[in-house]
N, C-alpha and C positions, 0 to 999 in steps of 0.2 A: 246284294243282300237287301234284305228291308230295313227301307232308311225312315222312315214318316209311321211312326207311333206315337204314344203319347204317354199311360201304362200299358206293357205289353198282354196285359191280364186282362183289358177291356177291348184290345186291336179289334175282335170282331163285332163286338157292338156297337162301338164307335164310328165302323166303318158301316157298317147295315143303317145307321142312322143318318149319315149322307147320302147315300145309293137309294134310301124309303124317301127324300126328302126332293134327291135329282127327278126321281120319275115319279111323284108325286099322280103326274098326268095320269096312267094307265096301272097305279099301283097303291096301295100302303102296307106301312108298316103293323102286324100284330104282335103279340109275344111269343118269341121263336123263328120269326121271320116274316115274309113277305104273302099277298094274298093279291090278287090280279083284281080291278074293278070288273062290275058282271054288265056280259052282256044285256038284250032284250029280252035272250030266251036262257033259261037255267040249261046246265050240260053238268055231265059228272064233269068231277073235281080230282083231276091230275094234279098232287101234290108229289114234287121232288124233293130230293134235299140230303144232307151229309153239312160234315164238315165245311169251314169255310176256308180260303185259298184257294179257290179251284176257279175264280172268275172269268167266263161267265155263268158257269156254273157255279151255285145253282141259282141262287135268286135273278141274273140276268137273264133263265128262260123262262120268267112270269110272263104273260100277258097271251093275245089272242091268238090262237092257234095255238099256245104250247101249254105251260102249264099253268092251274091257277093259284097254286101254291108253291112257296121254299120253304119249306125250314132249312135254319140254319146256326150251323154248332160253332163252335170255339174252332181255332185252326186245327183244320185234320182232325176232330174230333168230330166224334159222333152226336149229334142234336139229343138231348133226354127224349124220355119218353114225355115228358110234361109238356117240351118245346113242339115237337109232334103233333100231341094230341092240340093243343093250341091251334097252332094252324090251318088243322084238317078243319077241327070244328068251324073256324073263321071261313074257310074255302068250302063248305059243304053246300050245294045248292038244292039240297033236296031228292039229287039224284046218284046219291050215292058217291062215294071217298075213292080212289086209286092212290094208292102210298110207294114211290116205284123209287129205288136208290141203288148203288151200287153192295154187291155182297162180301160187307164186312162184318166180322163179329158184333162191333157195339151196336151199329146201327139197323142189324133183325133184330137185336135185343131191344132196342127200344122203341122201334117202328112197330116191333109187332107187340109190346106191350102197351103203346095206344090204339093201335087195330083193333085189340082185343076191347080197350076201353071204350070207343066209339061203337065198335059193335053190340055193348050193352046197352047202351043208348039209343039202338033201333038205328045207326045210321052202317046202311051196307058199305062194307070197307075190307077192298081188295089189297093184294098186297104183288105189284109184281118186279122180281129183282134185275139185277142185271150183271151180265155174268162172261163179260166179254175178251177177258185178257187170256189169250191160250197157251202164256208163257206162264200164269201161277198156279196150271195143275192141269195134266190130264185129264180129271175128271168133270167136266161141264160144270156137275151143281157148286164144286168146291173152287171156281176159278173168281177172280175179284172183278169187278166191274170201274173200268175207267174211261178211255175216251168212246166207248161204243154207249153210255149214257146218254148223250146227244141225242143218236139215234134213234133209241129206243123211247126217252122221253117225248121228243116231235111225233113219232110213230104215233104213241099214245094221246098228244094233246090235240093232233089232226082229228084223227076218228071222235074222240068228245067236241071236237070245234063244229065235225058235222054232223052231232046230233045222235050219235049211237047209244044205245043204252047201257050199264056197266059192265055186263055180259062180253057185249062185243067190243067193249073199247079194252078189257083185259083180255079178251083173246089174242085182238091185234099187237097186245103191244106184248104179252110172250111168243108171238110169233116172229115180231121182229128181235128178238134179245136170239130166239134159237137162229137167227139167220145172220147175226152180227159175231164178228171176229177180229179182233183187236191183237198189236204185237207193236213195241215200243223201247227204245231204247232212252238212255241218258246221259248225258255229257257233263255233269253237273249236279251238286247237290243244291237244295233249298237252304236261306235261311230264317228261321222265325222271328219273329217280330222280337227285338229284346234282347238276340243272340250274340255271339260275336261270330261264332264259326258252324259252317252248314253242316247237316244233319248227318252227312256223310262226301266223302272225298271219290270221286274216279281218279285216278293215278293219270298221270299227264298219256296223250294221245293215247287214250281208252275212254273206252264208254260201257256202260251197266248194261248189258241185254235182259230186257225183261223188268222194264223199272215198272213201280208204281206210282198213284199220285197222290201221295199223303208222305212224299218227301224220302220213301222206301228206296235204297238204292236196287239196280238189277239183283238178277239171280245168278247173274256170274259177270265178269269183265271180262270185256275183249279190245282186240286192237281196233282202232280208228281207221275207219274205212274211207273212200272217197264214197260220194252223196252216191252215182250208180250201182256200187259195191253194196252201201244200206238198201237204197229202193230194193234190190234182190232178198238181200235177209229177210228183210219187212216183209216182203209179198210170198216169201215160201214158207216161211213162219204160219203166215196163214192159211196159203194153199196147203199145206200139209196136215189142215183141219177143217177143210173146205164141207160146210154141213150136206145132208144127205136131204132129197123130200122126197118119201115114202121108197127108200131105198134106193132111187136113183140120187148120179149127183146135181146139187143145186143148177139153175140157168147161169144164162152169162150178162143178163145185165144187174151190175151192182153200184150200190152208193158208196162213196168215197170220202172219207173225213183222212184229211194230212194235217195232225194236231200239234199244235210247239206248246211245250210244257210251262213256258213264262218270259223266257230268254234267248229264244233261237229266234233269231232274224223272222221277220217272213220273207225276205229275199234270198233264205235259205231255206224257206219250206217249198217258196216256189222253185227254187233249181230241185229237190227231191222229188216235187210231183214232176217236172218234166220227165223224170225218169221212171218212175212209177209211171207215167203215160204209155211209155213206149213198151214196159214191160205188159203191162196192161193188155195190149191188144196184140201180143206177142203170145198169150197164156189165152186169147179168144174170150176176152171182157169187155164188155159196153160198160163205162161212167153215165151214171148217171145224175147230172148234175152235182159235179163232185165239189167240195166243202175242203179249201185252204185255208187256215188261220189257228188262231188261239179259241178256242170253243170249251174247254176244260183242262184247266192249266191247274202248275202245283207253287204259287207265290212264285219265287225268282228262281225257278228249277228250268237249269238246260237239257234239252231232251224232246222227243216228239214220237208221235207213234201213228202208226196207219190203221184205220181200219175200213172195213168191207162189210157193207151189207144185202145178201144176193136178194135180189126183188122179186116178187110176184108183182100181179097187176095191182092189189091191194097195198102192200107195202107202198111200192113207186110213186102211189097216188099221196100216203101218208109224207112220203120224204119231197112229192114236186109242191106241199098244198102249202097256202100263205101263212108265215107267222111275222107278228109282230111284236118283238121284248126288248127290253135296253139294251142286253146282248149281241140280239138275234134279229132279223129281218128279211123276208123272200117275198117277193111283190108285193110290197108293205101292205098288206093284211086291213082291210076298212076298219076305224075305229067309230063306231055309229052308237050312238044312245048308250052310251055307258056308266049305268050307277055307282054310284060308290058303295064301294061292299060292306055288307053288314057283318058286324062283328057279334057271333054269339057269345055265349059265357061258355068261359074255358076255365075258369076257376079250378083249383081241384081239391075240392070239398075239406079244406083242412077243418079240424074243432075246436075248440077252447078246451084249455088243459083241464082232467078231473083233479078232484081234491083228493092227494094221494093220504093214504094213511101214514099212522107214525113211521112206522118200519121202512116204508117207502120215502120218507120229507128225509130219514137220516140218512139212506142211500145217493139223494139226490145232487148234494154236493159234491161226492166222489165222481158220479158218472160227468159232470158238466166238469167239473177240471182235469180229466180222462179227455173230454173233448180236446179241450185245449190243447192240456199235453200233444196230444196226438196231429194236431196244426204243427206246433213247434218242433215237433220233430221230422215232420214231413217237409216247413219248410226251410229246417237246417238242410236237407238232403234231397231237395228239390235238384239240380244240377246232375246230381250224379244220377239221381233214377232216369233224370232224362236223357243223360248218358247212354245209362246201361240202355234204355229202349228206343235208341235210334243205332244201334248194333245193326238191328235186321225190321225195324220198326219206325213208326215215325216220330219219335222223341219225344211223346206229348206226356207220359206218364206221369212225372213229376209233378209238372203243371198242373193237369189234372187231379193227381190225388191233394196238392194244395187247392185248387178251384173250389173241390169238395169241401174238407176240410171245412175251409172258412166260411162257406155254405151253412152248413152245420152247426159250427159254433154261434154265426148270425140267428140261427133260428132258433137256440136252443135258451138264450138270454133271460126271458122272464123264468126267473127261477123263486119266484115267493108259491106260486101255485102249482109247483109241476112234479108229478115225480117221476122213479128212473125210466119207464116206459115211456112215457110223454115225452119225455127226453131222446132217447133213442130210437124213436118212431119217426117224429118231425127232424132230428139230426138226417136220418138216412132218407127221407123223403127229398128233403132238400140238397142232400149230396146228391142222388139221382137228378135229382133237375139243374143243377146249374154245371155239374163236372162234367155230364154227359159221356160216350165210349163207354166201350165194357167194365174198365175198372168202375167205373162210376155210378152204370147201374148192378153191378154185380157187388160191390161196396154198399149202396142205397139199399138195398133187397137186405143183404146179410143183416147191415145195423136195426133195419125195422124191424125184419123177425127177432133177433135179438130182444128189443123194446116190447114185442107183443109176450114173450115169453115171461117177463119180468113181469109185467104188470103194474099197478101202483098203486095196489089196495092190498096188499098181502099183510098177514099179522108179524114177521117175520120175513131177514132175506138170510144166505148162509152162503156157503159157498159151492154146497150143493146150484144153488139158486144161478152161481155165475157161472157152474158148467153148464148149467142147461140153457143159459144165452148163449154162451159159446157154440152149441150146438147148434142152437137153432143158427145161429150168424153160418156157419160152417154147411148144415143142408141148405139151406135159402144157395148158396152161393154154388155148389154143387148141382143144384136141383136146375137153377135158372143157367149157370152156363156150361151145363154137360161135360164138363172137363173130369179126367180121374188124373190120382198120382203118379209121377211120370210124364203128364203131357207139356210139363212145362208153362204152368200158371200160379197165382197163387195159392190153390190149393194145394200144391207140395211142399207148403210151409204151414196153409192152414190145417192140416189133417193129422202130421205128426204134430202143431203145439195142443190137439183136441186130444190125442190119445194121450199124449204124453201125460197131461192136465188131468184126464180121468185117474191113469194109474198112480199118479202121484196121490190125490186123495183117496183111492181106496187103500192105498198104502198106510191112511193117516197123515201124511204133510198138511198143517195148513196151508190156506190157500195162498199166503203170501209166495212160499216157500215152494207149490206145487206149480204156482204161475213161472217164478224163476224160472225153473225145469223146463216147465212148457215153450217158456221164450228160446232158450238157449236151443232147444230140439227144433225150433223153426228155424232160426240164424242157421244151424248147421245144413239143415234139409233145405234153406235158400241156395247157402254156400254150395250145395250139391246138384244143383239143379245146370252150373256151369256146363258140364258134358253132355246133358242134354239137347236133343234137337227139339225144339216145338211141336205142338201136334192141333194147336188153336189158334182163333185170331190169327192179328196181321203179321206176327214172325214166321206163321208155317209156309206161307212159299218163301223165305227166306232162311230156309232150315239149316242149312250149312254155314253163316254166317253167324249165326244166334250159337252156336257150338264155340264154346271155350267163354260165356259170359254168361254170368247169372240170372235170372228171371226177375225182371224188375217188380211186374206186380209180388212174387213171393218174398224180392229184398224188401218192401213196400210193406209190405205184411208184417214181416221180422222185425222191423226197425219200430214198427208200432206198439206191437207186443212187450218188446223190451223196452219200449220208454215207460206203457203200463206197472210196468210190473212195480217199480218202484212206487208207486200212490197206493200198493195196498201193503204198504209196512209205516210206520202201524194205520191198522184200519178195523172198525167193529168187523167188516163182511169180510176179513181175514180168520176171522174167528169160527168155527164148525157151529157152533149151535148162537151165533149173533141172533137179537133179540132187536 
C-alpha cells in the first residue's frame, strides 16, 4: 500500500515538489507540472501528462530527447484544463505545442480545451493521443493508452530533439501510436494514498487480463499461469492485432517494453522477457533494443504488460536516439548550454466581481450556502462514491467531487460584492481546475453556464430564472461530454431531475416543492442506472463489472440535488413572481 503521505488530498503536490526540487539540474517546477530547461536551439514543445501514479511517467520523461513538458493531475486523475494550459504555455518555444496523453475521457476533455485555448493565442497546438491497449476495445480510436505512452512519447521527443518542424514531429509520433500494441495483466490491485484497502481484489492465484493503469482491474479474471504460459498470452494478445502498412503485414523488427506495474520484481520481469525472447524469434521478430523495468507504473499495483512497436527506419532511429530524464536515460544524451526556462503568463484571465443589483445581492446568499451545502454532502459521501467508482473504475470520484467542491467554495468567499453569477462562474471555473477528470470539468462547465444564465444585474429572479440555470448547467454538460440517457453517466440523473423540475412548474408547484420532485426523480433514475452497462469514460471497457452498481457521477448528482432542495423552504426565489 502507500505508506508515506502526509494529507492524502495534497500526495500529488507534495510529491511533484520534491521530484521539481531533486532535478532541479535539467527541470522546474510550473503550475500544473514540470517544463524541461531549453536547449541552445528552440524545438517544438512535447508536452505529456495525465494523472499522477504512473512514475516515471509522466513528469520523469521531462528533459533532452523526450519531452519538454508534464502536466500533472491528482492520482489517476486527469490534469484540468487550466494545469494544461499552464504548462504548454511555460514549454512553448515559439515552435509550436504537441499535447500527446493516453485516451481517457477527462484528459481529451481538458487537453483539448487548452489546445483550443493556446490556439487562440496564435500558438500552433497539436494534439496526438495514444491508444495502445488492444484488450479495451476492438476499435483502435476507442482503445485507452498505457504502457505503449513511452513509446510513443520518445518517438515524438526524438524527432523535435532533432529539429523537425511541428508537421513532422506529429506525423511521427501518430505513426508510431498506429504501430504500438500493448496487452497486460494484473496480479494485484493499488492502494491510494489515505486508503486502507485497494481499489480492487484478484481472487487468490488469479490475475485481471486486460488491466489498466489508473488502478482499473482487468476485463475478466483468469487462472495464474506460470511466467512462459503469460509470455504466450501477452504475445498473441497482440500478434492477433498485429498492424497492417498499406495492406500488407507490419516487418519483423520491433521495440520491446516488458513493463511492471509498481510491485512485480524486476527479477520477475527479467524471467518473463526470457521467455518472451524465445517466443520472440520463434514468431520471426527482431528486438530491437528492448526496454525491461518500471517505465509507467500504477502506485503499488501488481501486474505488468508487454508491448511491441513494429519499426520502420524512421521509427527505430526515434526509439535507438539519446534521451536524458530523471526516469529515463540511453547514452546519456549531452547536456550543453542549458537555460533555464522561461515562464510565460498562464494566468487565466479571472475579473473582479460586477456590482450585482438588488434582486441579485438577495439571491446571493442562497447560491454561496448551496455551495457549501453541496461540500458537505459530498464530503459526507466521499467513501462510498469512491466505492461505487472503483467497481470498474479508478475510485477517484469521491475525492474529486470533494477536490472540486472545496475549490469552489475557496473561490467563492468575498461575498459583500458578488452576485449569483459571479458566484457560479468563478465556483465552476475553479472546480475545473483544481478537481481535474471528466467529473471535474464536466461539473466546471455546467456550474459556469449556469452562472452566465443568472447573471447579476437582473431587476428580479423567480423560479422560472432557476430552471433556466438548471438548463443551461444540464446542456453545458451534455454538449461538452456527448453522453445521452442510458450510457450510464450523470446525466441519467441530470435529465430526469431537469424534466421533472419543468413539469412540476408548469403544473403550478412552487419551486420549493417542484425541486423536491426533481430530486427524488434523480435519486430513482441514479438508483436505476445499476443494470446498466457503461457506454463512456473509464467504466466502458469494464462493462460487465460496472453491471449491478450504480453510476457514481449520477449518485453524485442525486445526493446534491437533494441536500439543495432543502435551502429553498423557505426562500423569496421559492416564490413564482419573487421580486
Amino acid at each position: 500500500m502507500t505508506t508515506l503521505y502526509n494529507d492524502p488530498a495534497e500526495f500529488a503536490e507534495e510529491q511533484l515538489a520534491g521530484f521539481a526540487d531533486l532535478y532541479a539540474d535539467r527541470l522546474r517546477g510550473v503550475p500544473g507540472g514540470v517544463i524541461s530547461h531549453r536547449g541552445p536551439e528552440p524545438v517544438v514543445a512535447v508536452v505529456v501528462g495525465g494523472g499522477s501514479g504512473h512514475y516515471p511517467a509522466f513528469a520523469g520523461l521531462v528533459g533532452p530527447g523526450f519531452a519538454a513538458g508534464a502536466v500533472v493531475g491528482n492520482i489517476f486523475t486527469s490534469p484540468s484544463a487550466t494545469q494544461v494550459y499552464s504548462v504548454a504555455k511555460a514549454a512553448d518555444q515559439g515552435r509550436g505545442v504537441i499535447l500527446t496523453f493516453g485516451n481517457y475521457a477527462g484528459d481529451v476533455l481538458n487537453f483539448g480545451i487548452a489546445a483550443e485555448r493556446l490556439r487562440q493565442e496564435g500558438i500552433d497546438t497539436r494534439i496526438v493521443l495514444v491508444t495502445d491497449d488492444v484488450a479495451s476495445s476492438p476499435d483502435r480510436d476507442e482503445r485507452r493508452g498505457i504502457a505503449g505512452d513511452f513509446v510513443v512519447f520518445k518517438a515524438l521527443g526524438a524527432a523535435a530533439a532533432a529539429g523537425a518542424d511541428i508537421d513532422e514531429v506529429e506525423r511521427v509520433g501518430r505513426a508510431a501510436n498506429d504501430a504500438t500494441r500493448t496487452f497486460g495483466v494484473a496480479f494485484s490491485g493499488c492502494t491510494m494514498p489515505g486508503a486502507h484497502d485497494p481499489l480492487f481484489v484478484v481472487p487468490d492465484r488469479h490475475m485481471g487480463v486486460g488491466l489498466g493503469i489508473h488502478g482499473e482491474p482487468g476485463i475478466r479474471d483468469a487462472s495464474l499461469v506460470p511466467a512462459r504460459d503469460l509470455a504466450r498470452m501477452l504475445l498473441d494478445g497482440i500478434l492477433a492485432d498485429r498492424p497492417d502498412t498499406a495492406g500488407e503485414p507490419a516487418g519483423e523488427r520491433v521495440a520491446v517494453l516488458v513493463n511492471g506495474l509498481g510491485t512485480t520484481k524486476y527479477e520477475e520481469l527479467f524471467l518473463l522477457w526470457h521467455e518472451i525472447r524465445q517466443l520472440l524469434d520463434g514468431a520471426g521478430l527482431i528486438p530491437v533494443e528492448p526496454e525491461v523495468g518500471e517505465l509507467v507504473t500504477s502506485l503499488d499495483m501488481g501486474g505488468c504488460s508487454l508491448t511491441l512497436t513494429w519499426l520502420d527506419d524512421e521509427l527505430e532511429s526515434t526509439w535507438r536516439a539519446d534521451a536524458y530524464a530523471p526516469g529515463y536515460r540511453k547514452h546519456r544524451a549531452a547536456i550543453k548550454e542549458l537555460r533555464p526556462a522561461v515562464i510565460g503568463d498562464s494566468s487565466d484571465g479571472e475579473t473582479a466581481a460586477p456590482t450585482p443589483s438588488a434582486a441579485a445581492a438577495r439571491i446571493t446568499p442562497l447560491v454561496a450556502t448551496g455551495l457549501a451545502e453541496l461540500l458537505a454532502v459530498l464530503g459526507t459521501h466521499e467513501d462510498e462514491l469512491g466505492r461505487i467508482d472503483a467497481i470498474a473504475g479508478d475510485g477517484d470520484h469521491g475525492r474529486g467531487m470533494v477536490k472540486g467542491a472545496d475549490a469552489a467554495v475557496r473561490a467563492t468567499r468575498p461575498l459583500d460584492t458578488a452576485g449569483p453569477g459571479w458566484l457560479l462562474r468563478s465556483a465552476g471555473r475553479a472546480w475545473a481546475a483544481e478537481a481535474g477528470g471528466t467529473s471535474g470539468v464536466l461539473w466546471g462547465a455546467g456550474l459556469e453556464a449556469a452562472g452566465s444564465t443568472l447573471g447579476d444585474t437582473a431587476d428580479r429572479y423567480d423560479a422560472a430564472d432557476a430552471a433556466r440555470a438548471v438548463d443551461a448547467f444540464v446542456h453545458a454538460v451534455l454538449e461538452l461530454g456527448q453522453a445521452q440517457v442510458g450510457d450510464k453517466t450523470l446525466i441519467d440523473a441530470a435529465v430526469p431531475f431537469r424534466e421533472t423540475l419543468h413539469a412540476a412548474l408548469a403544473d403550478g408547484e412552487p419551486l420549493d416543492v417542484a425541486w423536491r420532485s426533481a430530486a427524488d426523480a434523480a435519486k430513482d433514475a441514479a438508483t436505476a442506472t445499476a443494470p446498466l452497462a457503461p457506454k463512456k469514460g473509464r467504466a466502458r471497457p469494464l462493462a460487465d463489472k460496472s453491471i449491478g452498481t450504480p453510476d457514481a457521477g449520477a449518485t453524485s448528482f442525486a445526493l446534491v440535488v437533494d441536500a439543495l432542495s432543502a435551502l429553498l423552504t423557505p426562500h423569496p426565489l421559492a416564490e413564482r413572481n419573487a421580486r
